[in-house]
C-alpha positions in Angstrom: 82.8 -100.0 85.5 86.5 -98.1 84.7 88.9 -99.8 82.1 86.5 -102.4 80.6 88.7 -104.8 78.3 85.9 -105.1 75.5 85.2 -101.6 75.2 89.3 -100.7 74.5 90.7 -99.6 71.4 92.5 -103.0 70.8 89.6 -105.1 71.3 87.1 -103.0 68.6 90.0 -102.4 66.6 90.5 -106.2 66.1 86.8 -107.3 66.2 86.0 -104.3 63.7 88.8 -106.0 61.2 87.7 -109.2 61.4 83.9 -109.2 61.9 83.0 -105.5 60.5 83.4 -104.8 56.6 81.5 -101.5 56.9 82.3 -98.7 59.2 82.6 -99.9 63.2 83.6 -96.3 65.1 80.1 -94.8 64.8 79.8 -92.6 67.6 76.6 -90.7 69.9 77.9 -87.8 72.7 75.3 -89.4 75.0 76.4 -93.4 75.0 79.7 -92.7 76.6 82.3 -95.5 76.2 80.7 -97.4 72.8 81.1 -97.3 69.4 78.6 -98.7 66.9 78.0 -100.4 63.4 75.3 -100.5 61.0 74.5 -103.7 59.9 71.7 -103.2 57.9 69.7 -99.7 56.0 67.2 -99.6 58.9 68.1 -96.7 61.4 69.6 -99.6 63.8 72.5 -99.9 65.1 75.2 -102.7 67.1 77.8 -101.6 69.5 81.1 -102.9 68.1 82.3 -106.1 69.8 78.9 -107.4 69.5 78.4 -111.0 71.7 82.0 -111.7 71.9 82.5 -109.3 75.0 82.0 -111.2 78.5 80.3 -107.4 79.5 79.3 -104.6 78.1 79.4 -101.3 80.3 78.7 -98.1 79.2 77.1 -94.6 81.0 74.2 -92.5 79.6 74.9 -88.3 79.6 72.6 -86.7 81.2 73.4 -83.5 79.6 73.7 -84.6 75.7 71.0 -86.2 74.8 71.5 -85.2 71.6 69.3 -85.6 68.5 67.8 -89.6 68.7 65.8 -89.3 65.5 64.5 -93.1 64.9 67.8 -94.2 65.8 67.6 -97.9 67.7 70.8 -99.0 69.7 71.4 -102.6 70.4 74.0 -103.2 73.0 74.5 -107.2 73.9 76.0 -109.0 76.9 75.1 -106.0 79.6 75.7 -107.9 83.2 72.7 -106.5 85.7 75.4 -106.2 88.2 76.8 -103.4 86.1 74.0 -101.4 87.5 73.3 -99.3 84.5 70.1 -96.4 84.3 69.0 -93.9 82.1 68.6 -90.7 83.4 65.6 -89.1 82.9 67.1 -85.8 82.0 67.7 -87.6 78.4 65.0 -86.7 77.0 62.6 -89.7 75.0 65.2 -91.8 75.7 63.6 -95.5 76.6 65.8 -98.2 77.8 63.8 -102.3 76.7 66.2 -105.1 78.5 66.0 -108.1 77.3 67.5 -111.2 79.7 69.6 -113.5 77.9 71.7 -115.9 80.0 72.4 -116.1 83.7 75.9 -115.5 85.2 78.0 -116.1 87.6 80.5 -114.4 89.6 82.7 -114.4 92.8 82.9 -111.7 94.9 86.4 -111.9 96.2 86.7 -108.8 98.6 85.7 -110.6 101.6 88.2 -112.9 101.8 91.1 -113.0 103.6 92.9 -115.6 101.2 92.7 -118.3 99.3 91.5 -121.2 102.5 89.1 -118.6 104.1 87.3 -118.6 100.4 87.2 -122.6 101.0 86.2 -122.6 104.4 83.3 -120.6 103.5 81.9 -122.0 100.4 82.5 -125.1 101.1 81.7 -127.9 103.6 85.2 -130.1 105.1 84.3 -133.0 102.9 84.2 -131.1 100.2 87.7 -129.0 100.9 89.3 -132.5 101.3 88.2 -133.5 98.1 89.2 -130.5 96.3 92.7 -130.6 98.1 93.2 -134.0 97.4 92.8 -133.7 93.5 95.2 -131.0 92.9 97.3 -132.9 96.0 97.2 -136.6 93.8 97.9 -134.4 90.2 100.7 -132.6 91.5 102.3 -136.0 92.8 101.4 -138.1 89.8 102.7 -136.0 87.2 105.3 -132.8 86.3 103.3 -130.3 87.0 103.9 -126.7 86.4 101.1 -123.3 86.7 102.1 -120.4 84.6 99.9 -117.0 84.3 100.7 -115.1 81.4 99.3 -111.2 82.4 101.6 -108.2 81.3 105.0 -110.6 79.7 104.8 -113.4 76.9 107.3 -114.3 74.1 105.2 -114.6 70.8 106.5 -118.1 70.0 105.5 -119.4 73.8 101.9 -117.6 73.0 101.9 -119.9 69.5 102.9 -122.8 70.9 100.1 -122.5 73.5 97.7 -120.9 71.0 98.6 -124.3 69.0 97.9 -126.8 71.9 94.1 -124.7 72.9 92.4 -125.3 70.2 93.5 -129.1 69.9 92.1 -129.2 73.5 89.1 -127.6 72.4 88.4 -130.0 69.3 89.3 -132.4 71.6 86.9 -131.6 74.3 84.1 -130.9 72.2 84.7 -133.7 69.7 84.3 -135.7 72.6 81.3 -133.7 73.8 79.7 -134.4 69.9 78.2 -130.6 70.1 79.7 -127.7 68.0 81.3 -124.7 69.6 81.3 -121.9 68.6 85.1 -120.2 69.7 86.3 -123.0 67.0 85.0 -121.3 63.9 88.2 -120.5 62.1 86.9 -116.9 61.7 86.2 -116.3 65.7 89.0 -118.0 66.6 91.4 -116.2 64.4 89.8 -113.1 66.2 90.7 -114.2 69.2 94.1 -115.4 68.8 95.1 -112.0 67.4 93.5 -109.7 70.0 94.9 -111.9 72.8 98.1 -111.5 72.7 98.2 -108.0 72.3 96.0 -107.2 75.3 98.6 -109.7 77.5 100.9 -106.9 76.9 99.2 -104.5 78.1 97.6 -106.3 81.3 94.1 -106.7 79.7 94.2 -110.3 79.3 96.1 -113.7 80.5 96.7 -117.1 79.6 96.8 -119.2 83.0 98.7 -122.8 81.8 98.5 -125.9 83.6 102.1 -127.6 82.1 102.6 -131.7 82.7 106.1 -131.3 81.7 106.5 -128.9 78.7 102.7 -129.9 77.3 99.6 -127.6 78.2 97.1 -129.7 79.8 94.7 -126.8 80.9 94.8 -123.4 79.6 92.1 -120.3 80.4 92.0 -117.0 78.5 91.5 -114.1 80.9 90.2 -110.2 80.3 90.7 -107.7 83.1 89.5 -104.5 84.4 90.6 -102.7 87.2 89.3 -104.9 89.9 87.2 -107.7 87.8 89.0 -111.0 86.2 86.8 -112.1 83.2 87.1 -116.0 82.8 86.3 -116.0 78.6 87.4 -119.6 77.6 88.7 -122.5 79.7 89.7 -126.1 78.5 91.5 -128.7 79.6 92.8 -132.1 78.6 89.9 -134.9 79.3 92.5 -137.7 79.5 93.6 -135.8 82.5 89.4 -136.1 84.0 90.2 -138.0 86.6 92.2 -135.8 88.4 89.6 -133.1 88.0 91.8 -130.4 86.2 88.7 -128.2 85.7 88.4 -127.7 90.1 92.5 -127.4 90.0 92.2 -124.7 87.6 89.8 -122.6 89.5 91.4 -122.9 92.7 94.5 -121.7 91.4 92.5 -118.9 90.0 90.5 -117.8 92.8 94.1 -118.3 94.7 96.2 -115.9 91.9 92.8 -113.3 91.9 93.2 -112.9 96.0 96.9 -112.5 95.9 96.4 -109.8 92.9 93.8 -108.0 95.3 90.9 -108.3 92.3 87.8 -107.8 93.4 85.5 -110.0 91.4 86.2 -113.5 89.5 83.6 -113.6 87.0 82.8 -116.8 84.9 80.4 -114.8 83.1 77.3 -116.2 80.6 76.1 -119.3 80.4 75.1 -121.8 83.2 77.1 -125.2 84.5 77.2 -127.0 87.1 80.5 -126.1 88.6 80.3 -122.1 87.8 76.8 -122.7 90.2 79.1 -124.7 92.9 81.8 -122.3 92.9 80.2 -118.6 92.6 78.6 -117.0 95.4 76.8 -114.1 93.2 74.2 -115.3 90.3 73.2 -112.5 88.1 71.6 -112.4 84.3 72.9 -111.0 81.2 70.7 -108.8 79.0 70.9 -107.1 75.7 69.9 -103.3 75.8 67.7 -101.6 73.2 67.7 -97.8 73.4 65.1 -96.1 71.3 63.6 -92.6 70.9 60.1 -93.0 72.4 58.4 -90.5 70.5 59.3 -91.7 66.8 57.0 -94.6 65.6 59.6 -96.2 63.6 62.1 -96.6 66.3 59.7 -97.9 68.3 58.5 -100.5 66.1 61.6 -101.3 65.5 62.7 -101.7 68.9 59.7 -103.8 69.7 60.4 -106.2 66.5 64.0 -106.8 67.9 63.1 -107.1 71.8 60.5 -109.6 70.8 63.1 -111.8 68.7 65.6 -111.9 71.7 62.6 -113.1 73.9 61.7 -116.0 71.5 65.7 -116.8 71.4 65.3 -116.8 75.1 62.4 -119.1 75.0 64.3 -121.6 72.7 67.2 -121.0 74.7 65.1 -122.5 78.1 63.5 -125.4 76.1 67.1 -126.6 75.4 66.8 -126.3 71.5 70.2 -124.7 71.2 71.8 -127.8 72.6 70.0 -129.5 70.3 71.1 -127.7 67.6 74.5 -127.8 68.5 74.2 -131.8 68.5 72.7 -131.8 65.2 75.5 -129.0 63.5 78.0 -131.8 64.9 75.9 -134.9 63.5 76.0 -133.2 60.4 79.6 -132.1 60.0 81.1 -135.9 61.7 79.4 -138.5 61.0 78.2 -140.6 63.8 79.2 -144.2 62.4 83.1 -142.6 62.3 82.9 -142.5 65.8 85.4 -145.1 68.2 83.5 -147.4 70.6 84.4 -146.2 74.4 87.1 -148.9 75.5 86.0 -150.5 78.6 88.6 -152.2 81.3 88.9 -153.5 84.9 91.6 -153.4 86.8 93.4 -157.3 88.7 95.0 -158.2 91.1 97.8 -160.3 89.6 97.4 -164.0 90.1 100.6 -164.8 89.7 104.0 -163.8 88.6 104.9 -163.0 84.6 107.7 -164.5 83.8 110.0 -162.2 81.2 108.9 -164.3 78.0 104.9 -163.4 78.3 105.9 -160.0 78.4 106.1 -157.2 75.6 107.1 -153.7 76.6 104.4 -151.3 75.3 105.1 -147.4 74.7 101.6 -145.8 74.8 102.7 -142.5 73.4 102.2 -144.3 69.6 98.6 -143.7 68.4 98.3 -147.8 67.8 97.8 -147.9 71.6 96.5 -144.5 72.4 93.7 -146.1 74.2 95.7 -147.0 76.9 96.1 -143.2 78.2 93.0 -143.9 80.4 93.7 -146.8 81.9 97.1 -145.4 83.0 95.6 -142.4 84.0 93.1 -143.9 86.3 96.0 -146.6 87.6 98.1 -143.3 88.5 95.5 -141.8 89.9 93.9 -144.6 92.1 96.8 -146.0 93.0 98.8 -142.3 93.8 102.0 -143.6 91.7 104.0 -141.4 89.6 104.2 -141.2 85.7 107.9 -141.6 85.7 108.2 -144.6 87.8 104.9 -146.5 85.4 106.5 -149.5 83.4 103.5 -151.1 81.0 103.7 -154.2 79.5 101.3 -156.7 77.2 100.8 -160.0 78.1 101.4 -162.3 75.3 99.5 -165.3 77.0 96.4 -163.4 77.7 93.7 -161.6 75.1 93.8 -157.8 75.6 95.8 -157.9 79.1 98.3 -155.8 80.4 100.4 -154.9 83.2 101.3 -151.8 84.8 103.9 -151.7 87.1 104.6 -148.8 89.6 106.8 -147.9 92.5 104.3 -149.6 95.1 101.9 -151.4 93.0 101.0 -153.1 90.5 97.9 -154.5 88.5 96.7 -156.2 85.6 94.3 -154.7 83.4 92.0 -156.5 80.9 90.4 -154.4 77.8 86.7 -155.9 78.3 84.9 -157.1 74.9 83.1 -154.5 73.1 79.4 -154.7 73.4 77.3 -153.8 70.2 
């Protein structure tokens, strides 16, 4: 693959500065495309970017194979749809992959446009439900879809910088497993190499706006023909309009306009990258080794062996585990809120103006009311703007929304310990 984004100049540059203390440009004529670091005495080295590429590519000369000595190379995150071989005119050069997580991708280039991708990946039910939810978002709410690729003011990439990682905490709070893009010192890392490789068109933020607030926001790499999908979140007060499907559908949509070839969702496996992709394939890490040195091959063993049992682990589950048990440790689990239960009336009879208090759910007292108005909205196909709420003083834990067609009551159920 041309013009791979984690292989350019100002995506080492930045990783080297923030992840690299010791030299990151080590170079070999015959790994074209990669540069390397040494993290420990051993005769082993990394390639620089390490895991935080969504895929490696890189060629082999097979004209320089220059002198391997018991150097071992370990290059992470190489998709198997990158098709890469070792030519066997490098002499003792031996090639161990290792896989580590499957992938997923969308091969674009057979589609017309954005409805002949629906038609054939999914069935009319199916279409009509993923119509209808960015349909019922659109009409509930002031919705706006911005892709930042090539043009963004540095105080509109703050402000959006500011509101993704309060979705992510959000998300994953809510989640109660760690994530790793929120470590200050990867995050950081990625908030300075982003905005840079906006500029020059290797990289995008695609925005989902209700009004001026970011309710969805994806970060993007690009090659010549591939869109890289690195980190997507969106608001989960918004769930119930299935902002996760809206997002991807504009994306698939933007990706056919643009003429890319390939939408990849890259490492890792969920449910909807399996529902949407039409192309599985696995990630491996690469271990390159002089075959006829002992101590690069022992070597190379030792680390393909480790990558295995991570694999293993990875199968059983453990890391999720993990991941549960870094967030038990870090939050407590007796600070956590009870989920608020309601149920939605049909109003017996009319309020009269006395047993009514206006309520203004945007204070944090009665933040718990955002889902209730978002599933009102959302059942009912009303409007945000036209939504009145009000508490009923002659009822426990009753309110009552009021739309443009309809109206309810809704009762907060009791809390169940």
């Amino acid at each position: 693959m041309s013009d791979n984004p984690f292989t350019s100049e100002i995506f080492v540059s930045i990783w080297s500065a923030h992840f690299c203390s010791k030299r990151c440009d080590i170079k070999f004529n015959f790994i074209k495309n990669l540069s390397f670091y040494k993290p420990t005495i051993l005769p082993f080295l990394v390639n620089s970017g390490k895991n935080l590429s969504k895929g490696i590519s890189y060629s082999l000369d097979d004209t320089n194979g220059g002198n391997l000595g018991k150097h071992v190379f370990l290059i992470y995150d190489v998709p198997t749809y990158f098709k890469i071989n070792v030519p066997i005119q490098v002499e003792n050069l031996k090639l161990k992959g290792v896989k580590q997580y499957p992938g997923f991708l969308i091969e674009l280039s057979g589609f017309e446009d954005f409805n002949d991708y629906l038609v054939s990946t999914f069935r009319k039910s199916s279409r009509y439900k993923l119509k209808k939810y960015k349909k019922r978002l659109e009409h509930c709410f002031a919705i706006d879809y911005k892709m930042f690729y090539g043009s963004i003011s540095k105080i509109e990439y703050d402000f959006i910088f500011k509101y993704f990682r309060l979705l992510l905490e959000k998300r994953f709070s809510s989640k109660r497993i760690t994530n790793n893009n929120l470590n200050p010192k990867e995050w950081n890392f990625y908030y300075e190499v982003a905005y840079p490789m906006i500029k020059e068109k290797k990289a995008s933020l695609f925005v989902i706006y209700d009004g001026q607030k970011p309710i969805g926001i994806t970060l993007n790499y690009f090659s010549d023909n591939i869109v890289f999908d690195a980190i997507t979140v969106f608001d989960i007060d918004y769930s119930k309009f299935h902002l996760g499907s809206v997002t991807i559908m504009k994306l698939v949509e933007w990706c056919l306009e643009q003429k890319f070839e390939i939408l990849d969702f890259s490492k890792g496996y969920f449910d909807y990258k399996k529902r949407w992709s039409n192309k599985v394939y696995d990630f491996e890490y690469h271990i390159l080794y002089n075959s006829k040195s002992m101590w690069a091959r022992l070597i190379a063993l030792i680390v393909k062996k480790y990558f295995e049992t991570k694999q293993y682990l990875r199968e059983k589950r453990i890391n999720e585990k993990l991941h549960k048990l870094t967030f038990w440790m870090a939050k407590k689990p007796n600070h956590r809120k009870p989920k608020v239960e309601f149920e939605f009336l049909e109003i017996e009879k009319d309020h009269t103006k006395e047993e009514l208090v206006k309520v203004d759910w945007n204070t944090s007292e009665n933040h718990f009311l955002k889902t209730p108005v978002f599933d009102f909205l959302y059942l009912n196909n009303e409007t945000f703007e036209n939504l009145q709420m009000f508490r009923v003083i002659s009822k426990n834990s009753a309110y009552l929304f009021q739309g443009k067609n309809k109206s309810l009551e809704m009762r907060i159920k009791p809390f169940k310990s």
